[in-house]
Structures are given as structure tokens and as C-alpha cells.
DOKE-781665 format. One record per residue (C-alpha): residue number from 1; x, y, z; chain. Coordinates in Angstrom, 2 decimals. Example, Ala and Ser with C-alpha at 12.3 -4.5 7.8 and 13.67 -1.06 7.14 Angstrom:
2
PT     n        xx        yy        zz   chain
PT     1     12.30     -4.50      7.80       A
PT     2     13.67     -1.06      7.14       A
***
This chain:
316
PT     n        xx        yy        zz   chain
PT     1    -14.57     25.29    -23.44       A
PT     2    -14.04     24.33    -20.13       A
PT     3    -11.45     25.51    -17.05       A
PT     4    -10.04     23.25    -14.35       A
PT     5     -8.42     25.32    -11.24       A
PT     6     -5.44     23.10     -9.64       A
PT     7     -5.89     22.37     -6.09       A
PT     8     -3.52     21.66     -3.39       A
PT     9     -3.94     18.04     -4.03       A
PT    10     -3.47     18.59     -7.29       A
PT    11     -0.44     20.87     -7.29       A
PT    12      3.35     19.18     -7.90       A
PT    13      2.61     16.85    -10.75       A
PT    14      3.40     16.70    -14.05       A
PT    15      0.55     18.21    -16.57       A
PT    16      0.07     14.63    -18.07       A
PT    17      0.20     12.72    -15.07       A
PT    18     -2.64     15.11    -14.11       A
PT    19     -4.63     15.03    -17.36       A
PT    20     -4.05     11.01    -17.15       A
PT    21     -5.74     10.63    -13.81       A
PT    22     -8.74     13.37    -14.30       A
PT    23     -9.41     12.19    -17.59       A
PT    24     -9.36      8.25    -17.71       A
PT    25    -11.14      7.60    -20.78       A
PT    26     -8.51     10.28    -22.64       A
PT    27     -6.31      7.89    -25.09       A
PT    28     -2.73      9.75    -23.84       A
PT    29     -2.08     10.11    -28.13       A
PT    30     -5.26     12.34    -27.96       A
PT    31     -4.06     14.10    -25.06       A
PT    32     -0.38     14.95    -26.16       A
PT    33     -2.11     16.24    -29.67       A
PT    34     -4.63     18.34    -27.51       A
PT    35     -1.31     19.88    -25.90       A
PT    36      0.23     20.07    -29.26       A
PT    37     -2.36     22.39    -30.93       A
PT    38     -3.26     24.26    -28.02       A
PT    39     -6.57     22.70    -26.97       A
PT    40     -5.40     22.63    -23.50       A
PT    41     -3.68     25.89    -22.00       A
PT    42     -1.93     26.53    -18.95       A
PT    43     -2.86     29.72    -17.40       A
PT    44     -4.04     31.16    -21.40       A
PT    45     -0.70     29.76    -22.69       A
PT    46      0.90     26.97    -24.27       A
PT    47      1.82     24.44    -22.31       A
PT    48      3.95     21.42    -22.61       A
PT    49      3.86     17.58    -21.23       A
PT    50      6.37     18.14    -18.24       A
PT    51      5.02     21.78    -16.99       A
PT    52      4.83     20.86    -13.39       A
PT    53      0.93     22.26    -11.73       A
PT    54      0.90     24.79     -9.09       A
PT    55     -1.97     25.60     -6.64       A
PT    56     -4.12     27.57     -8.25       A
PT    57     -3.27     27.45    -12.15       A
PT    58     -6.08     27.37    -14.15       A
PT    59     -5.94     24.66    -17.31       A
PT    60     -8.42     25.91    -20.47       A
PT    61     -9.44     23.04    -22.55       A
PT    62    -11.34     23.05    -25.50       A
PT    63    -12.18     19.17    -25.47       A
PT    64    -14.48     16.90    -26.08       A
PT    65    -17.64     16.64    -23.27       A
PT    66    -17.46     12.84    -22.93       A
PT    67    -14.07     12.96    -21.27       A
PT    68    -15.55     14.80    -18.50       A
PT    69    -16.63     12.08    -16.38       A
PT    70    -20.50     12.36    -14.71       A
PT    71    -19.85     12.05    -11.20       A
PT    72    -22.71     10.26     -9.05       A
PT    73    -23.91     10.64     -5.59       A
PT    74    -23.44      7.38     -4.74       A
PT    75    -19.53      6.24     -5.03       A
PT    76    -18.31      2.70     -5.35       A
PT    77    -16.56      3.20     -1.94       A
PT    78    -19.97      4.02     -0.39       A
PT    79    -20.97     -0.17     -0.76       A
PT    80    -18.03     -0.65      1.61       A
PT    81    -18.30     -1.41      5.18       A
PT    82    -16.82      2.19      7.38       A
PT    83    -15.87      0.02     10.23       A
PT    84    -11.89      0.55     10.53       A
PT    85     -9.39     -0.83     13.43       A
PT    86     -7.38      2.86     13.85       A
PT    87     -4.37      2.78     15.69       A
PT    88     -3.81      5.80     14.78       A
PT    89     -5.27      9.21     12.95       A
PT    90     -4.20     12.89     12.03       A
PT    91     -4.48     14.98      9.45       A
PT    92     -2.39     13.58      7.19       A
PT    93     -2.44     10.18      7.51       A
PT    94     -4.35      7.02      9.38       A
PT    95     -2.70      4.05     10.44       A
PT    96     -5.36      1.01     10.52       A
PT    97     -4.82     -2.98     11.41       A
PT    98     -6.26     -4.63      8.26       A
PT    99     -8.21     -7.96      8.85       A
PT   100     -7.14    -10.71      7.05       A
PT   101     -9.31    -11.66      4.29       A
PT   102     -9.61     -8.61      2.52       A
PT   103     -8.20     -6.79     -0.03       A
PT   104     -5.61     -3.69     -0.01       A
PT   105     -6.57     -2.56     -3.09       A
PT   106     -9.76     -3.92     -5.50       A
PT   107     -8.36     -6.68     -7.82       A
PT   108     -8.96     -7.05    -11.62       A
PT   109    -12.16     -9.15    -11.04       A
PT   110    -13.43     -6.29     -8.44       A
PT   111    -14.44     -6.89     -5.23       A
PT   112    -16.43     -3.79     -3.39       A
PT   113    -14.66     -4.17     -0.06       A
PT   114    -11.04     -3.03     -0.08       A
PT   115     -8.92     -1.34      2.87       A
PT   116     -8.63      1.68      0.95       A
PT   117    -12.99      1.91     -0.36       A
PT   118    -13.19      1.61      3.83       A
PT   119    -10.71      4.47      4.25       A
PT   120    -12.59      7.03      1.73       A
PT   121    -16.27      5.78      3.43       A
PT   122    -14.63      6.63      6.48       A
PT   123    -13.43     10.07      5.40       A
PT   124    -16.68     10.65      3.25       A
PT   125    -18.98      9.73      6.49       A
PT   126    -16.01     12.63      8.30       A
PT   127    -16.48     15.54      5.94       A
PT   128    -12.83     15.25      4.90       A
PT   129    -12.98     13.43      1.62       A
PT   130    -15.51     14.65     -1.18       A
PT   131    -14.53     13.56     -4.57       A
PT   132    -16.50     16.15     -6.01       A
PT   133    -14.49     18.51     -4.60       A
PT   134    -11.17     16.54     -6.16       A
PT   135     -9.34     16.63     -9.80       A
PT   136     -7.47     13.73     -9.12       A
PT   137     -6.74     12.90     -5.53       A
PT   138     -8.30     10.57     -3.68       A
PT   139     -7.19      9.01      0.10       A
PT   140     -4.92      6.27     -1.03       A
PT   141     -2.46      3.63      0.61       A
PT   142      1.06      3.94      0.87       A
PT   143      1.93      0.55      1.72       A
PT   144      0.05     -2.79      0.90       A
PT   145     -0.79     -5.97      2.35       A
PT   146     -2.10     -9.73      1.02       A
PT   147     -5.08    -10.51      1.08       A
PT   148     -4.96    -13.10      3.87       A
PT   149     -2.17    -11.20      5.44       A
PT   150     -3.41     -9.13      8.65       A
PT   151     -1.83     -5.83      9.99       A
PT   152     -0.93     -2.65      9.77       A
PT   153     -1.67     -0.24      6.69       A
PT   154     -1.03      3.62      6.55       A
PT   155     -3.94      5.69      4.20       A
PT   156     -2.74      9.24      2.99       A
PT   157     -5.45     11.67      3.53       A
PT   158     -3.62     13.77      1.09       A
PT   159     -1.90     14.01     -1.82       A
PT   160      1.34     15.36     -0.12       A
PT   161      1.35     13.00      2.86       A
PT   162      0.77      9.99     -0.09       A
PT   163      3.82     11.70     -1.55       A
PT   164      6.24     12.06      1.60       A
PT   165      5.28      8.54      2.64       A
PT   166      6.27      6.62     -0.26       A
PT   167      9.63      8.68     -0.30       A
PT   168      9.85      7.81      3.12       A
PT   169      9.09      3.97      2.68       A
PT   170     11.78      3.86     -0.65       A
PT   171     14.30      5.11      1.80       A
PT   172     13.80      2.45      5.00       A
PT   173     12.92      5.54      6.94       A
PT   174      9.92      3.63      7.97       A
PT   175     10.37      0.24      9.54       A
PT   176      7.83     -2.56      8.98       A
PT   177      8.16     -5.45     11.55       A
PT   178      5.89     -8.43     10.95       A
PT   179      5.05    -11.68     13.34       A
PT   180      4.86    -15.24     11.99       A
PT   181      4.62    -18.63     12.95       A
PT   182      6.70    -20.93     11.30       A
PT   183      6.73    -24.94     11.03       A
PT   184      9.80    -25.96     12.65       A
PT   185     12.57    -23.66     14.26       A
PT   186     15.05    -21.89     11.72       A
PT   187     18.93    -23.46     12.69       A
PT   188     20.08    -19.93     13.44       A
PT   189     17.94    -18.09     16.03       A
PT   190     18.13    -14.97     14.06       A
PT   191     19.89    -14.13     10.39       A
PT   192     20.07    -11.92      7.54       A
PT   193     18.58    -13.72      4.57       A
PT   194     19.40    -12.28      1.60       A
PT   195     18.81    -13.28     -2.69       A
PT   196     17.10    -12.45     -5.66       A
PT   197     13.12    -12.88     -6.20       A
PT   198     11.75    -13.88     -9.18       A
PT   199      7.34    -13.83    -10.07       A
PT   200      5.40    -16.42    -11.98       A
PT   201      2.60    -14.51    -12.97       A
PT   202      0.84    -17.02    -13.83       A
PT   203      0.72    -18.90    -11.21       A
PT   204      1.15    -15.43     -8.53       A
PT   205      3.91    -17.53     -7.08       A
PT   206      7.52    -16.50     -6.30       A
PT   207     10.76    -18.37     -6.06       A
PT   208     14.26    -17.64     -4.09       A
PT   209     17.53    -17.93     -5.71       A
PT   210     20.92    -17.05     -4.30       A
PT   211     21.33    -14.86     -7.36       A
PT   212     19.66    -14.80    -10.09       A
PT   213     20.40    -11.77    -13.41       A
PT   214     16.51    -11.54    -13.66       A
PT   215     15.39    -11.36    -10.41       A
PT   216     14.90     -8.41     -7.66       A
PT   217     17.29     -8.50     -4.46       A
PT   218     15.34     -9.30     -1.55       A
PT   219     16.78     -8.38      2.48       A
PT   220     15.23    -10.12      5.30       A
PT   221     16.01    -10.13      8.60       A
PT   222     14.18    -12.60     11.02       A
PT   223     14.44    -13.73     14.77       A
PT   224     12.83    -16.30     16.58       A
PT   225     11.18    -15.14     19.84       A
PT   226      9.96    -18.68     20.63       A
PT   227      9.64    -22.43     19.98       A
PT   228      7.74    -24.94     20.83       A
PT   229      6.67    -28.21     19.31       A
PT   230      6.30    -27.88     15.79       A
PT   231      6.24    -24.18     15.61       A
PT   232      8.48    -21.57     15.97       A
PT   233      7.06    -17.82     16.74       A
PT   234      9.44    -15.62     14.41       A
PT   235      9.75    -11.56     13.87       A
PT   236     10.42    -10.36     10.43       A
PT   237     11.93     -7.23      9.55       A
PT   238     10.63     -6.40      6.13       A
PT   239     14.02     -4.69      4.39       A
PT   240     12.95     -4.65      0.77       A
PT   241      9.54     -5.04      0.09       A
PT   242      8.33     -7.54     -2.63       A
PT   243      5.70     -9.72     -3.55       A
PT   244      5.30    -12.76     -1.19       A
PT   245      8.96    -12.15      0.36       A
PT   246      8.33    -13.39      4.07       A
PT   247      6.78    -16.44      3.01       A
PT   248      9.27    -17.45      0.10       A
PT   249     12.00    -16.56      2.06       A
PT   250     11.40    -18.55      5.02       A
PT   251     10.27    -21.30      2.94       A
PT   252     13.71    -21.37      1.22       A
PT   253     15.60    -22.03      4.29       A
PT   254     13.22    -25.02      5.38       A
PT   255     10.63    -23.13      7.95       A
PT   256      7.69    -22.84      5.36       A
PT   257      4.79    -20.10      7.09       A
PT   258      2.03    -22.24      9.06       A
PT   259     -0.80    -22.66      6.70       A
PT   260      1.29    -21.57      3.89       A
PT   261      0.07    -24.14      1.10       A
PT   262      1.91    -22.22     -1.58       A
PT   263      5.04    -22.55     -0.13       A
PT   264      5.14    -25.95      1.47       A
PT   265      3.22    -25.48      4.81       A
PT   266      0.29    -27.65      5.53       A
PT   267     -3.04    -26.58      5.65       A
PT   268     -4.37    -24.82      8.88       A
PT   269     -7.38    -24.09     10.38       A
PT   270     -7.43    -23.25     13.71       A
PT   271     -9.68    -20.24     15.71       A
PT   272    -11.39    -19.25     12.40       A
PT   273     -8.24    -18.39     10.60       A
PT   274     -7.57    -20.02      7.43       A
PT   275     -3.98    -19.11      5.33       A
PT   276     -0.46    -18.33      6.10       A
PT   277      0.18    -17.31      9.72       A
PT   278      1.42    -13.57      9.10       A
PT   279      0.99    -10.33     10.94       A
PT   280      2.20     -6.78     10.04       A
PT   281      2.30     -5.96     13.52       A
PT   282      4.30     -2.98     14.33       A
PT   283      5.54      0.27     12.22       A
PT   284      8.53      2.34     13.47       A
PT   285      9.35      5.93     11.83       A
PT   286     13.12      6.37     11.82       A
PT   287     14.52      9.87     12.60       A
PT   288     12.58     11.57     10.25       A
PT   289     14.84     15.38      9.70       A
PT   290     12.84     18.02      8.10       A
PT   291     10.80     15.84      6.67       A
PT   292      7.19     17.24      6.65       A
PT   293      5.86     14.37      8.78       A
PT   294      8.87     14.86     10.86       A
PT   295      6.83     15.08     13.99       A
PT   296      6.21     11.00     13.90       A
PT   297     10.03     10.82     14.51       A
PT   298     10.79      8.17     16.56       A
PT   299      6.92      6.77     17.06       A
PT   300      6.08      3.42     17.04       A
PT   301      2.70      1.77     16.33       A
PT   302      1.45     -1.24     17.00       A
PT   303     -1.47     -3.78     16.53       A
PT   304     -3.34     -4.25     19.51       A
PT   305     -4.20     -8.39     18.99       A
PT   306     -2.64    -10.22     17.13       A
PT   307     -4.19    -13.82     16.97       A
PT   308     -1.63    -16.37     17.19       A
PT   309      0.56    -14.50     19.59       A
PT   310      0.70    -14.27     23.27       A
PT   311      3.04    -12.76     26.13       A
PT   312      6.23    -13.48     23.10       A
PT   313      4.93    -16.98     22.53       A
PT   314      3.70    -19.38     20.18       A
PT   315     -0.83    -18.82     20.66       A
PT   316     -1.90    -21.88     18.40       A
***
């Protein structure tokens, strides 16, 4: 028999979210049987799948030892470099430019340098972030970027500022302006784009229809700050946010991304950068209300370089 007491990261979920993300190895049919016959208890009584955890229950489980997980002193995240680009920090939240070329998140083959192993280095090195000390928190990203997209991330330091900021991002209340450089000039100098997105999987390659029953609608709004040549210097106002959406969008009305091979621009490499020519470059928080990060009403952040802009203009 063992106890678990809930912490405040902890607190505000569902028992078998919980129980899904302290015990990973825990088949969920196993779990919801445990429940069932009383191997787990909330607070000495029976519980159920949808109880929702308060700060400083205490769960009783009579379960098997090998679903507690041995926890190491040296962490995955630890093999990560600390080094982060902060634009901003408090104590809820830190708002980092990501460089391009790595990860948001580790992908299915694993790679040990992600954007958010870097955050909980950062905040292990800090003395805020000890995952002994955690049930099932652990700093995490509310927003995500490709791979060979730079820019702006925001890491949650906690489990209710992960919380309030993906509520916040659902509802638009936090704007996300990207810069890009396209090949040739769009025919309108700025334009609602609007359609449905559809994924290949296989290939981890979109397409944009007008409409399409299967698809996602997509919003983007765009407006071209310069042009010059063969490239036009274009800011993006991310209104939904899906997979690949900037660069299939733009693509479908003729002004494929600069060294966007996936989507019909030609291969560039110029100043060490390699890849489609997109920045993430400045967040805005809307009028925020009562919200509990209401105090970053109105703020805006933004990346300090960004590569292939200068002064408004075109920086190839």
C-alpha cells in the first residue's frame, strides 16, 4: 500500500487523467478495474473515473510496485543544452525565441534537444523545477513551432499557467504574428485567406482547398510590408493554428515561402540558413479580463533579430 498527496500542480484534473500521466506503464483497463474494486481510494473512499483532484487529497492504492516508476538523478532533459533566448520570464510562464533547427517537442525517433528538455534544464539549473518533487506536472509548451521554423514559444512553469494559456490561445486572446519572405509579391497587398486544410500523413504534407467536408478551416491574414526583386517581405497573422498553414496557404495563392521545397519554393541557402523563410516574431495578449494572467493585458513581445529582416525590408 502506497499514498500519493495531490499537489497544486496536480489539483483540477480528472482522477484518470492523473493516474494516466503518473502511472505510464498502467494499461487504463487495469486502472479503471483498480477503481472498480477499490484498490485505489480517494481520501479512504471510493472513488470514481471523473472525481476531479483537489490540493491536498490523498489517493491510497494498493497496486502493483512496478507501476511506480524509479526516478533517476540524471533526467533526459539534463543532456540538453540550458542556453535559452528569453524575451521574457515570470513566475508563471517564459517566453523564449526558438532557433530554427530544433525541435518543439522530441519526435517519435527522439532527439535529446527539444525547446521544452531546454526549458526544464533551465528551471532544474533555477531551483524551480524538480521532478521528484512532481506527480505529474512538468514545465511544458503551450504553443509549438516547426522544426526549421524560428520564433517565439511560451513554456508554462505550471500546471495552471499551462492551463490558462491554452484556454487563452483556443480563444484568439493571444495573437501570434509571424514574418516571411515570399517568392514573388502576392496580387493583393494584404487579404484574408481563408479554406479547409487537409494532412497526408504520410508524406507530413498538407494541401488547401476552398472547401473541402474532410478538412479543418484554416484563417489567414497576411500583408506585405515590402518587395523587391523576387521577394516579397510578408506579415502573417496566424488565426487558426494548423499544421504547415503559413506555408500551404501562401503557396496556394502562387507566393510559395523562400526555401520552401515542400511547397514549391526553390531551395535556399543563404547566411547559414537552410529551409522555409519563417519567423514567429511577435506575440500580443488581447485584453485579457479576470483572467489569472490578466496582468499581460495588452503586452506585446517580440524577437529581438530576426535574420532575413531589416528596418521593414526584404534582408536576403
Amino acid at each position: 500500500m502506497r499514498t500519493i498527496t495531490i499537489n497544486k500542480n496536480d489539483s483540477g484534473q480528472r482522477l484518470d487523467k492523473f493516474l494516466a500521466k503518473r502511472f505510464r506503464t498502467m494499461p487504463k483497463s487495469l486502472m479503471y478495474k483498480y477503481i472498480r474494486t477499490k484498490y485505489i481510494k480517494l481520501n479512504g473512499k471510493k472513488c470514481a473515473i471523473d472525481n476531479v483532484l483537489s490540493e491536498g487529497d490523498v489517493l491510497t492504492l494498493y497496486i502493483k510496485d512496478e507501476f511506480f516508476e524509479t526516478k533517476f538523478d540524471e533526467y533526459e532533459f539534463m543532456k540538453a543544452p540550458k542556453k535559452l533566448d528569453i524575451v521574457y520570464e515570470d513566475d508563471n510562464l517564459i517566453i523564449i525565441d526558438k532557433p530554427e533547427g530544433v525541435l518543439t517537442h522530441p519526435d517519435k525517433t527522439y532527439h535529446f534537444d527539444s525547446m521544452v528538455a531546454r526549458v526544464q534544464h533551465y528551471l532544474y539549473d533555477k531551483g524551480e523545477y524538480d521532478p521528484k518533487e512532481e506527480n505529474s506536472f512538468s514545465p511544458s509548451m503551450a504553443n509549438r513551432l516547426d522544426r526549421n521554423t524560428g520564433g517565439l514559444l511560451i513554456a508554462a512553469k505550471n500546471s495552471a499557467a499551462l492551463k490558462e494559456l491554452n484556454k487563452l490561445i483556443k480563444d484568439r486572446m493571444i495573437k501570434k504574428l509571424y514574418l516571411c519572405i515570399c517568392e514573388g509579391t502576392p496580387k493583393k497587398s494584404e487579404g484574408l485567406l481563408t479554406g479547409t486544410l487537409t494532412k497526408d500523413e504520410k508524406k507530413n504534407k498538407v494541401s488547401v482547398k476552398k472547401h473541402s467536408d474532410d478538412g479543418k478551416e484554416i484563417a489567414t491574414r497576411y500583408r506585405v510590408l515590402d518587395s523587391r526583386g523576387k521577394y516579397s517581405l510578408v506579415e502573417v497573422d496566424l488565426l487558426t493554428g494548423r499544421t504547415h498553414q503559413i506555408r500551404a496557404h501562401m503557396a496556394s495563392i502562387g507566393t510559395p515561402l523562400a526555401g520552401d521545397t515542400k511547397y514549391g519554393g526553390k531551395a535556399l541557402r543563404t547566411k547559414g540558413h537552410t529551409g522555409q523563410v519563417l519567423y514567429s516574431y511577435m506575440l500580443i495578449f488581447e485584453e485579457l479580463g479576470d483572467s489569472p494572467l490578466s496582468y499581460l493585458s495588452g503586452k506585446e513581445f517580440r524577437a529581438k533579430n530576426v535574420w532575413f529582416e531589416k528596418d521593414g525590408r526584404v534582408n536576403l
